[in-house]
C-alpha positions as CSV (number, residue, x, y, z in Angstrom):
1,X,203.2,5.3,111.6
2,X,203.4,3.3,108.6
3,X,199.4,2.3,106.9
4,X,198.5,-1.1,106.0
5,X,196.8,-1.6,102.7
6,X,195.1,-5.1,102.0
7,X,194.9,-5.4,97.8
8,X,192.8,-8.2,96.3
9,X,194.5,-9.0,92.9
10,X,193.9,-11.9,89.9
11,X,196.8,-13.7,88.9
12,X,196.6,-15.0,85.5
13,X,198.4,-15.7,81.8
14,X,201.8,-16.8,81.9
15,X,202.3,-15.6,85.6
16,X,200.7,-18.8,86.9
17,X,204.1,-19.9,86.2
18,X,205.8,-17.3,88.9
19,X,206.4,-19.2,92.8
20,X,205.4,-17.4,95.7
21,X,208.4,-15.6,96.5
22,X,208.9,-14.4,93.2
23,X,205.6,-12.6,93.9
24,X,206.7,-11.4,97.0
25,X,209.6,-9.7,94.7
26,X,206.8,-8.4,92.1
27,X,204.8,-6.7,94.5
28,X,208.0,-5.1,95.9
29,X,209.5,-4.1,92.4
30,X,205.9,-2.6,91.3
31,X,205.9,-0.8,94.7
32,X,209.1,1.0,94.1
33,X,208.2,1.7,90.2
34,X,205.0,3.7,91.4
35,X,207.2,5.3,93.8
36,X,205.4,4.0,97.0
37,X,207.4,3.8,100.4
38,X,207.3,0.8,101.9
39,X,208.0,0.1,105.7
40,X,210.9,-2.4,107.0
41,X,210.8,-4.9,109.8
42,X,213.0,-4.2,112.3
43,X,216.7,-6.1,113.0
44,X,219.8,-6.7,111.3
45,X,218.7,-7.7,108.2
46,X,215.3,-5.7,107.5
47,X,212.9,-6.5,104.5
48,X,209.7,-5.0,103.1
49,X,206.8,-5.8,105.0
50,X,204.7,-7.0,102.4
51,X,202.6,-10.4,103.3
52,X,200.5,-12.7,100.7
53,X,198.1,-15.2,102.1
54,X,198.4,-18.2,100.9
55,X,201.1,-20.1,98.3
56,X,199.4,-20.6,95.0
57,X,201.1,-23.7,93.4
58,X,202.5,-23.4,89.9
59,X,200.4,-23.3,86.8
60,X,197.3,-22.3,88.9
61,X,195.2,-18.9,87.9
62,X,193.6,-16.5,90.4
63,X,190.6,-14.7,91.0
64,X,191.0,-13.7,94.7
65,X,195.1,-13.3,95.6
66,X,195.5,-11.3,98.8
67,X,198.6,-9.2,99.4
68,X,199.4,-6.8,102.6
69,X,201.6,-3.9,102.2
70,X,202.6,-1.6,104.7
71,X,203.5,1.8,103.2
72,X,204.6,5.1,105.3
73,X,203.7,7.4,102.7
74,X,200.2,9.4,103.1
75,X,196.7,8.4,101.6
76,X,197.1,8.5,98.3
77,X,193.5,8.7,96.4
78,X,195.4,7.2,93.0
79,X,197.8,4.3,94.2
80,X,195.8,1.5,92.8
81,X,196.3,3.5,89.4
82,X,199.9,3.8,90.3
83,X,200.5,-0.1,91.5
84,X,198.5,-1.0,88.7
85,X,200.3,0.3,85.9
86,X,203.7,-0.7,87.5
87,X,202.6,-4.1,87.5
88,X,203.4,-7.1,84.7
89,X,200.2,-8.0,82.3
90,X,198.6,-11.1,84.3
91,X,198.2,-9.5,88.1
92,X,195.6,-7.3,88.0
93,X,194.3,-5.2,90.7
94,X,190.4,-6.1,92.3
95,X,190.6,-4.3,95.0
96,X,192.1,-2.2,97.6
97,X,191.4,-0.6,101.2
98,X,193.0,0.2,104.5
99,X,192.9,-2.1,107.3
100,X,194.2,-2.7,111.0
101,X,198.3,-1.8,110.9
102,X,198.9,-4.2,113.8
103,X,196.0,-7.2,113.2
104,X,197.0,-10.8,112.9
105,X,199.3,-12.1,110.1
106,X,197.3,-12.0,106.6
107,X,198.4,-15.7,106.3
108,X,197.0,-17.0,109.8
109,X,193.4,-15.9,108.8
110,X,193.0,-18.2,105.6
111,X,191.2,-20.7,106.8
112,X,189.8,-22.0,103.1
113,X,190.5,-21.9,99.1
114,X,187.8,-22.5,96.9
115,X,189.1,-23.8,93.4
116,X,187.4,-24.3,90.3
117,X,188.3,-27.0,87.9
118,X,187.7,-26.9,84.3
119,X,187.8,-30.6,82.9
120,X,189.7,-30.2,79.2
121,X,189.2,-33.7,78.1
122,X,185.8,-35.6,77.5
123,X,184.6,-37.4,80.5
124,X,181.7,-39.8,81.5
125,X,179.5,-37.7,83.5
126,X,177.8,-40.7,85.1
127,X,181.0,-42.0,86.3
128,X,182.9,-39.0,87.5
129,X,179.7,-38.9,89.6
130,X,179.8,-42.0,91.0
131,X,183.6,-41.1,91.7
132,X,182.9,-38.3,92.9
133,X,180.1,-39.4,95.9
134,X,182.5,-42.2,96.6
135,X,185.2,-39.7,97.6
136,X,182.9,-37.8,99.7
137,X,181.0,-40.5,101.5
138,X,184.2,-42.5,102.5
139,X,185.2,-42.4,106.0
140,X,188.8,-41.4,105.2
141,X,190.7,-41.4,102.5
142,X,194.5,-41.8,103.0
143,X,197.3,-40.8,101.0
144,X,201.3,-40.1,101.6
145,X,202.7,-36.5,100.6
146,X,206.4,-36.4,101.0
147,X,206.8,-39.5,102.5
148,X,204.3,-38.7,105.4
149,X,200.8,-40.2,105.3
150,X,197.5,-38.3,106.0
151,X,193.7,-38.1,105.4
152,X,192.7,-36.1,102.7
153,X,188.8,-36.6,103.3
154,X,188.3,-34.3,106.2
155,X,190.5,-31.5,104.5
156,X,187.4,-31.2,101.2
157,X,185.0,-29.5,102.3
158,X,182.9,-29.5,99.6
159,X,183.0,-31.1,95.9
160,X,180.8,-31.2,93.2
161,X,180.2,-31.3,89.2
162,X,178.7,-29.2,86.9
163,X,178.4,-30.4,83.1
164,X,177.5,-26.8,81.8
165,X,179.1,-24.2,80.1
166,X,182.0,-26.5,80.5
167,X,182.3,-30.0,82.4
168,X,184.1,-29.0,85.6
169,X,184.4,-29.6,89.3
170,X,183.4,-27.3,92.0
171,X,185.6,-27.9,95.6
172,X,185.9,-26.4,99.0
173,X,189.5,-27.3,100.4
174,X,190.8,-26.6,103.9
175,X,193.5,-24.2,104.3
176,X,195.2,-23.9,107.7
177,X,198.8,-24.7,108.6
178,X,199.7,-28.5,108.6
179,X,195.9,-29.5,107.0
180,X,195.5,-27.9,103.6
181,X,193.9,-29.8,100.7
182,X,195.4,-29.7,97.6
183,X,193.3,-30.1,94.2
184,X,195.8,-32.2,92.6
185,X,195.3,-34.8,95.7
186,X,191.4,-34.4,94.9
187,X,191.8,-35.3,91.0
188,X,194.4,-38.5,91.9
189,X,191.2,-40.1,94.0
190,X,189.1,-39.2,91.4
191,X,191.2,-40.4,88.6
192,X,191.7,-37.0,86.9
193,X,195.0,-36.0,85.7
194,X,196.2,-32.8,86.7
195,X,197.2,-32.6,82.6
196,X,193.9,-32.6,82.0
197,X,192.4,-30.0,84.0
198,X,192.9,-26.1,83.7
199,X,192.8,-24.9,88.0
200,X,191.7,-21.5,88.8
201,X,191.2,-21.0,92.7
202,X,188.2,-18.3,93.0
203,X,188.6,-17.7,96.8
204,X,190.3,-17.4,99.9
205,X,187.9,-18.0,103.1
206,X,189.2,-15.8,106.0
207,X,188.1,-16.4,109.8
């Protein structure tokens, strides 16, 4: 029976620049470097069961990435070691443990990112405050992604500023399929280029 091993990883440097399934590739290139066997789904045309839990858009670092592997080799006491040093300069390994070989899909249990925002330009503090409690007293806030409109207010959860070390922004952003917040969407209604800004998300919320 193959084991299921949950690895929390950062994602920084120049591989904010890699997509999703490019990662999906890494993680199955570092595997077979450090010499790990990893299981197959079934059918005519099987693949490596390895699952990430949520689509990081590009240019965005990470604190808290989440990866599932399923590997039918033994316990090994030094595979993080292993993983690790297989693995490009920019993903680095947090965390790793064993969990539930048949639970629910890693991606159906996100059910929040948390994202911090560092602000690069000057700003008005006043203002962006004002901006900001606008946003988040409004009773909706509409706005069209891919020629579809939607509300963005009831997908932020929470938002706030902090001026100190650095001026930044603080949000909460709902993560389930067909209602995930995006931080780009919160700087447009706050007037904040994405150009401007340096986004790190520092957690996933699972249920």
């Amino acid at each position: 029976m193959s084991r299921r091993i949950r690895i929390t990883f950062a994602k920084t440097g120049p591989l904010r620049y890699i997509g999703h399934l490019d990662l999906h590739k890494l993680w199955e290139r570092a595997s077979r470097r450090a010499g790990v066997s990893l299981a197959y789904s079934q059918g005519f045309h099987p693949q490596p069961k390895i699952q990430l839990a949520s689509a990081l858009p590009l240019g965005f670092s990470s604190r808290c990435e989440v990866a599932d592997l399923w590997v039918e080799d033994e316990p090994n006491p030094n595979l993080q070691n292993e993983l690790q040093t297989a693995l490009p300069s920019g993903i680095v390994i947090q965390n790793m443990l064993e969990v539930e070989e048949r639970g629910p899909a890693l991606q159906t249990q996100v059910v929040a990112s948390e994202f911090e925002v560092t602000l690069l330009e000057e700003v008005d503090a006043e203002a962006l405050t004002r901006r900001l409690s606008a946003v988040l007293e409004a009773a909706t806030l509409p706005r069209e992604r891919r020629g579809k409109t939607y509300d963005l207010r009831p997908l932020i959860e929470s938002l706030a500023f902090s001026a100190s070390p650095a001026p930044s922004l603080h949000m909460r952003l709902t993560a389930r399929e067909g209602a995930t917040g995006r931080p780009e969407e919160v700087l447009a209604e706050l007037g904040i280029a994405i150009e401007d800004t340096r986004i790190e998300r520092t957690e996933l919320i699972f249920i």
